[in-house]
Z-matrix of the N, CA and C atoms (Angstrom, degrees):
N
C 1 1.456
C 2 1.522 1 108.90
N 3 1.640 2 117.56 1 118.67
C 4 1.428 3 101.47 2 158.79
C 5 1.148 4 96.14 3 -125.73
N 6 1.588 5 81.53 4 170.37
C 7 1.934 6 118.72 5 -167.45
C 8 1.660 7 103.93 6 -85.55
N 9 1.478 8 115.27 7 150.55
C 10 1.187 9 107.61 8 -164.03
C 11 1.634 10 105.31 9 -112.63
N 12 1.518 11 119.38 10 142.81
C 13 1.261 12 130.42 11 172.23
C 14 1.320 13 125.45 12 -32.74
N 15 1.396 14 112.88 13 -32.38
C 16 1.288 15 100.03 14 165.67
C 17 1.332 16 130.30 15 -115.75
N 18 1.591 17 99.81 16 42.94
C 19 1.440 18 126.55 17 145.16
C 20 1.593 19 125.78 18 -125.60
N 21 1.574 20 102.85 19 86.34
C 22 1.037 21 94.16 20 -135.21
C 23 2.267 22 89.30 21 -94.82
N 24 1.234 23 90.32 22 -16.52
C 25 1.599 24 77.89 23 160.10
C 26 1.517 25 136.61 24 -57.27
N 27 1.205 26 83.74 25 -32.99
C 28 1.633 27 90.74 26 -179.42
C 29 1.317 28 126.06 27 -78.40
N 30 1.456 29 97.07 28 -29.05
C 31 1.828 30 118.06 29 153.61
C 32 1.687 31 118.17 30 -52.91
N 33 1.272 32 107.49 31 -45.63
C 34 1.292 33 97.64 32 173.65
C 35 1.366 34 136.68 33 -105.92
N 36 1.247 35 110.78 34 7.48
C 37 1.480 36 139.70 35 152.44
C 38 1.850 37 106.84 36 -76.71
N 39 1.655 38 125.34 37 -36.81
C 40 1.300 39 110.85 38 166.92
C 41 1.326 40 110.74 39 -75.54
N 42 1.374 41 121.88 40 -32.67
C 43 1.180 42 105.03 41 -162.95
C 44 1.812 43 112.12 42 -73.44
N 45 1.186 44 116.70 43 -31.37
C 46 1.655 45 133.98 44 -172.99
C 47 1.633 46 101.49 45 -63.48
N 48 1.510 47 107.40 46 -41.85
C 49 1.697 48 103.53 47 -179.91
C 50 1.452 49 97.30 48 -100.35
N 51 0.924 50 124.93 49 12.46
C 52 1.863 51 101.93 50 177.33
C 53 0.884 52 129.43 51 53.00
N 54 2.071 53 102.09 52 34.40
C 55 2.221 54 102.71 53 -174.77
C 56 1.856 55 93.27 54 -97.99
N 57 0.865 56 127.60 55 -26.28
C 58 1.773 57 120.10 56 -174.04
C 59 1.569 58 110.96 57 -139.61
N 60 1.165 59 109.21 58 141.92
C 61 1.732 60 135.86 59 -164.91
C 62 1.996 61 83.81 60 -68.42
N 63 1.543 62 87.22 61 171.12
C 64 1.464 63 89.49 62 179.56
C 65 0.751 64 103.39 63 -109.09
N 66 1.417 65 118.03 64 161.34
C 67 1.403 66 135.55 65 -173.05
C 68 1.589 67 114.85 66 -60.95
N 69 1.834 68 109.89 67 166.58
C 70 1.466 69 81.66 68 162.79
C 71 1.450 70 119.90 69 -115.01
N 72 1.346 71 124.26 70 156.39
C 73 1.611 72 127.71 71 -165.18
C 74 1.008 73 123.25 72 91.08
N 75 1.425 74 96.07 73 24.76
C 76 2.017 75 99.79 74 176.33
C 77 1.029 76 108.29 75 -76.03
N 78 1.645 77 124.95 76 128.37
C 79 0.987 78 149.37 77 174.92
C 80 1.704 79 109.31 78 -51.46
N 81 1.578 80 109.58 79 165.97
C 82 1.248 81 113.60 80 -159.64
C 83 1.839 82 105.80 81 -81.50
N 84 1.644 83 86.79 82 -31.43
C 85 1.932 84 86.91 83 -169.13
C 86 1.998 85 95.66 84 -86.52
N 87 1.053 86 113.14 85 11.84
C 88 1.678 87 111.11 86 168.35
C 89 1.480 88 97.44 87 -95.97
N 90 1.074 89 129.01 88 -52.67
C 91 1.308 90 139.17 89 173.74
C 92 1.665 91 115.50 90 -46.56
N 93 1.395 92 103.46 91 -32.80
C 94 1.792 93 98.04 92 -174.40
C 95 1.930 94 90.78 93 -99.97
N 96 1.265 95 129.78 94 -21.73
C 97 1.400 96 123.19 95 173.04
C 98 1.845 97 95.94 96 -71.33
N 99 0.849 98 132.88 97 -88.76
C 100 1.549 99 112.05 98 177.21
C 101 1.221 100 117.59 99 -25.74
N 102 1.801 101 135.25 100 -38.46
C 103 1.325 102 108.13 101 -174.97
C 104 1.743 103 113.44 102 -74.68
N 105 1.686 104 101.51 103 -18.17
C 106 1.752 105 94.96 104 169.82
C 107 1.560 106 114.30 105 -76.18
N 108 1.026 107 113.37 106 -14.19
C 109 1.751 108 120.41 107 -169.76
C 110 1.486 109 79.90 108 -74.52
N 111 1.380 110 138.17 109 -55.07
C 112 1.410 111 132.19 110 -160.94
C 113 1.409 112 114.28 111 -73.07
N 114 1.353 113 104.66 112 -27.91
C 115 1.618 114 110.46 113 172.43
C 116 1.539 115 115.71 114 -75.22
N 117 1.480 116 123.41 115 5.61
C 118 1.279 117 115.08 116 -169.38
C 119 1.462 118 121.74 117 -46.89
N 120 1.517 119 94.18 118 -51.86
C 121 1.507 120 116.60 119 -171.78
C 122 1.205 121 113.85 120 -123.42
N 123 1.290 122 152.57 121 -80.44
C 124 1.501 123 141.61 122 -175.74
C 125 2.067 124 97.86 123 -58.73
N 126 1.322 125 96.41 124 146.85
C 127 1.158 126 104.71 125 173.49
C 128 1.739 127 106.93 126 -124.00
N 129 1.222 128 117.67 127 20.80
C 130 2.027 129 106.97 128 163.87
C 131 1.778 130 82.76 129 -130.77
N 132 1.475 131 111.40 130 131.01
C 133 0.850 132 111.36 131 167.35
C 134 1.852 133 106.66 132 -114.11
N 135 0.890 134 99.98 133 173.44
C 136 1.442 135 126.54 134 179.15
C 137 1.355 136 133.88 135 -82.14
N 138 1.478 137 132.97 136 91.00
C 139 1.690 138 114.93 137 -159.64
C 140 1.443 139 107.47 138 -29.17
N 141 1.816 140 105.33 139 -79.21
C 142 1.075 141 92.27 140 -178.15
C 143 1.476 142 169.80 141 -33.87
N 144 1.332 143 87.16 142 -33.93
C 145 1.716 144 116.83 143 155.47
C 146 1.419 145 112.93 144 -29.67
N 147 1.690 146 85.55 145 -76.54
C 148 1.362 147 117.11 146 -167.73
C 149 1.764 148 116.60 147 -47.78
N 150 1.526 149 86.68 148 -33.90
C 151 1.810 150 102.44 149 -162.37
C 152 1.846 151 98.80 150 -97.74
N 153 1.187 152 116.05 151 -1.85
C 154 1.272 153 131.81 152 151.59
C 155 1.880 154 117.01 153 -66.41
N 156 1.592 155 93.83 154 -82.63
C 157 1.430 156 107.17 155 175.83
C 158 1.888 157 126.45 156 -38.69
N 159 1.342 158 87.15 157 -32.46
C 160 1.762 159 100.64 158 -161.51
C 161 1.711 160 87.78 159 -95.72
N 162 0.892 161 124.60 160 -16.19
C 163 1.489 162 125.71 161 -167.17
C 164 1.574 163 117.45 162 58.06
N 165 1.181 164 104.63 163 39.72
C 166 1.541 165 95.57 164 168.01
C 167 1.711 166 110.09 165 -128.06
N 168 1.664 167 91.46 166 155.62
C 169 1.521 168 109.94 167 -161.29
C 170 1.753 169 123.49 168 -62.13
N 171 1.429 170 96.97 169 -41.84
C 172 2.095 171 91.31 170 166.97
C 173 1.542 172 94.37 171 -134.40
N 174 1.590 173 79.50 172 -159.60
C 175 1.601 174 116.13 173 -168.01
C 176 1.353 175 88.69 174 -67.64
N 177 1.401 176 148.63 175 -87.47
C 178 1.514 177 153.94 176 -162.32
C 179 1.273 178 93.99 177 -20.38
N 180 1.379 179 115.30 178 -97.91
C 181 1.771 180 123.85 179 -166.52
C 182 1.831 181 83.58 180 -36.15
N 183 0.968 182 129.35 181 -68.07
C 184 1.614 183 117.40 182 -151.52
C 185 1.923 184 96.75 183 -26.44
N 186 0.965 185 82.66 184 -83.09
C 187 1.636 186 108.58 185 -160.28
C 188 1.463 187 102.93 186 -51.59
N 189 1.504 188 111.04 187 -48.95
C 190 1.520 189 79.07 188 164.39
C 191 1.290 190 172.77 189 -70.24
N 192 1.909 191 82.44 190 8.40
C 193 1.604 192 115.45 191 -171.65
C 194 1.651 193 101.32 192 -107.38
N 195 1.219 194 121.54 193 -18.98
C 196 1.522 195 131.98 194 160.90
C 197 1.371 196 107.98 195 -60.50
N 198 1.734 197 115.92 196 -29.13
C 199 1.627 198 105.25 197 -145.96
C 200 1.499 199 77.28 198 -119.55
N 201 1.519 200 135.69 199 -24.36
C 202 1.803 201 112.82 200 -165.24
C 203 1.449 202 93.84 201 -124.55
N 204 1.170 203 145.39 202 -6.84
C 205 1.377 204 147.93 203 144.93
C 206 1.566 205 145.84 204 -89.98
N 207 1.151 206 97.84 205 1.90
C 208 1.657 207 100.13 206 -178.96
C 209 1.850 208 83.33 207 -152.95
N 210 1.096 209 128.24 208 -105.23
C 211 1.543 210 119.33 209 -175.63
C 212 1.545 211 130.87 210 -2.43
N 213 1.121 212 106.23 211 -50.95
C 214 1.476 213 136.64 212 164.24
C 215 0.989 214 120.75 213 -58.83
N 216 1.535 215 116.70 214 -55.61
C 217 1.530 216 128.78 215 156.46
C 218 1.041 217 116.29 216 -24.70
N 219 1.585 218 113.26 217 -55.31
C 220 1.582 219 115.26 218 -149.14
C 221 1.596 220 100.21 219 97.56
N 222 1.130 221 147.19 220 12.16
C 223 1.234 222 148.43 221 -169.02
C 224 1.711 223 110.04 222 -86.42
N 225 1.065 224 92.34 223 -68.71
C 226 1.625 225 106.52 224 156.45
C 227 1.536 226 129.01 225 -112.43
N 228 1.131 227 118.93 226 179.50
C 229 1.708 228 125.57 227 150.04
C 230 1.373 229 109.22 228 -150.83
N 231 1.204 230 106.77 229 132.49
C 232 1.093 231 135.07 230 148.41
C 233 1.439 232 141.66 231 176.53
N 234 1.505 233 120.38 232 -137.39
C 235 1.659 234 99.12 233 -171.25
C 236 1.664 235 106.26 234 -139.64
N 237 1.369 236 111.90 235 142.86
C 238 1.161 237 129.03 236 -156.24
C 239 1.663 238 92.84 237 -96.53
N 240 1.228 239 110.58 238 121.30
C 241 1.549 240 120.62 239 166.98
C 242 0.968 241 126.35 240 -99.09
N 243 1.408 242 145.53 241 77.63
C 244 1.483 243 168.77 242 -128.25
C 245 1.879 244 85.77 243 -83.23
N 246 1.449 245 109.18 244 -70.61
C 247 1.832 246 114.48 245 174.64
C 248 1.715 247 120.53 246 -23.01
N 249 1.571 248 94.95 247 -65.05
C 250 1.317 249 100.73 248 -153.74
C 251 1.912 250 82.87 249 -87.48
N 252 1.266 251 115.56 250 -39.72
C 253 1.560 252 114.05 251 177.65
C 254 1.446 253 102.93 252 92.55
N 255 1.438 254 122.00 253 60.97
C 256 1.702 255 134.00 254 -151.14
C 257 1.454 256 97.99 255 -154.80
N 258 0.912 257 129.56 256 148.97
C 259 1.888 258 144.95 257 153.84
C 260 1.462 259 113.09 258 -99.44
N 261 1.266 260 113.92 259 102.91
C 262 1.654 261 99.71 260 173.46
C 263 1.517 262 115.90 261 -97.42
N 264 1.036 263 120.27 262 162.42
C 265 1.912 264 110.54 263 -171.60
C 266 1.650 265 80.46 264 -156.66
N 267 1.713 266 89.40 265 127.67
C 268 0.866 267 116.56 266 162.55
C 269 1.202 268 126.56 267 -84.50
N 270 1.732 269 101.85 268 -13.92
C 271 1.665 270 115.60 269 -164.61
C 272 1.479 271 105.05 270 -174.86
N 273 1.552 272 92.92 271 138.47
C 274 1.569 273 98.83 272 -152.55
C 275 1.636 274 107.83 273 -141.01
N 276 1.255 275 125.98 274 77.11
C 277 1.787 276 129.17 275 -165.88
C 278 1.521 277 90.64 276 -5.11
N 279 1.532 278 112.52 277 175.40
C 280 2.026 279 125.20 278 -171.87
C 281 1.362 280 83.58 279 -114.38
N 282 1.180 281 85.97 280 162.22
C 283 1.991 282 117.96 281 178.04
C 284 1.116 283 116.95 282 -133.90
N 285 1.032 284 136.37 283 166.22
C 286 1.281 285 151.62 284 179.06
C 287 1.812 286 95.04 285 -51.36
N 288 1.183 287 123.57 286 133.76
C 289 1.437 288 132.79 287 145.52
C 290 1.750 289 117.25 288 -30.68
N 291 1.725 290 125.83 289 122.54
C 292 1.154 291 113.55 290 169.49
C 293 1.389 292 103.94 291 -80.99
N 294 1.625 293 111.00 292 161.03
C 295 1.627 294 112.40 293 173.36
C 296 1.764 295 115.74 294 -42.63
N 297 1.018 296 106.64 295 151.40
C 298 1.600 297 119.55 296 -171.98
C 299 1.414 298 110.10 297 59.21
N 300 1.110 299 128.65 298 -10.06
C 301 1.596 300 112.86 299 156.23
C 302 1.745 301 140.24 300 -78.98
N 303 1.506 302 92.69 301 12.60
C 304 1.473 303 92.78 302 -166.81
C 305 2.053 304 99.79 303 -88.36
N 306 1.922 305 94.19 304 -34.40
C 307 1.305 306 89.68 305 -176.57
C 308 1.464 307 108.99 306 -53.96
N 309 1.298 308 119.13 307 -52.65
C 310 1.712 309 122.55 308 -164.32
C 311 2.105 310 108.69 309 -53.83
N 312 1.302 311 94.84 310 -37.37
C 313 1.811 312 103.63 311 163.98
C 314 1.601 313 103.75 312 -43.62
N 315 1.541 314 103.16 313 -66.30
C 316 1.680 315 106.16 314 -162.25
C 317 1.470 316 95.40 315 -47.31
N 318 1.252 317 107.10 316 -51.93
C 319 1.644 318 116.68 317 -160.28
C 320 1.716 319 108.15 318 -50.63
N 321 1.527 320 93.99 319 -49.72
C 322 1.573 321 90.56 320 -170.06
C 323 1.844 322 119.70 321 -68.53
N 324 1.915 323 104.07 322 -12.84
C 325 1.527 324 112.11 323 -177.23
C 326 1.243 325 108.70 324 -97.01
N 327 1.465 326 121.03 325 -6.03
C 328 1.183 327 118.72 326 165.16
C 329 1.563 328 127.44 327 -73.58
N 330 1.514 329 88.89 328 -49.13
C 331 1.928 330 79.40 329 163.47
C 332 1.570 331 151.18 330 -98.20
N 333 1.766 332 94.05 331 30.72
C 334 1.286 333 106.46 332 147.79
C 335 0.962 334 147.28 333 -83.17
């Protein structure tokens, strides 16, 4: 079953829990909003993961959509480890707040 593009919440609510495969013909800037949804919290990711999540078939396309679509962008930065076969990001454009994180925000701007 996939979820359709122009539902695109539900697209990115499957893709964050890992309940439905992605669609096919997802566009490139849906593709780099999931790769920040994935950057929320761990920052070394995993080819595979990655080459799971993003739906593409090897290492080549991986990296080259890390390195001429999002890196390039300005979307992310960081560095592709061919060895360990990992993405580390040091830095990852912001997203929307997940639920229950907005209080801990207030919290943390309040006591500055």
């Amino acid at each position: 079953m996939h979820c359709s593009l122009k539902e695109p919440h539900i697209l990115f609510s499957s893709m964050y829990y890992g309940c439905l495969p992605m669609a096919p013909g997802v566009t490139t800037n849906t593709k780099q909003l999931i790769l920040c949804l994935l950057l929320s919290f761990p920052l070394v990711l995993p080819y595979d993961n990655l080459m799971v999540e993003l739906d593409v078939t090897n290492v080549r396309q991986l990296e080259d959509f890390l390195n001429n679509e999002c890196m390039y962008d300005g979307i992310v930065r960081g560095k592709l480890d061919q060895l360990k076969r990992c993405f580390e990001v040091p830095f990852a454009a912001g997203r929307d707040p997940r639920p229950g994180e907005l209080g801990d925000m207030l919290h943390a701007l309040s006591n500055l």
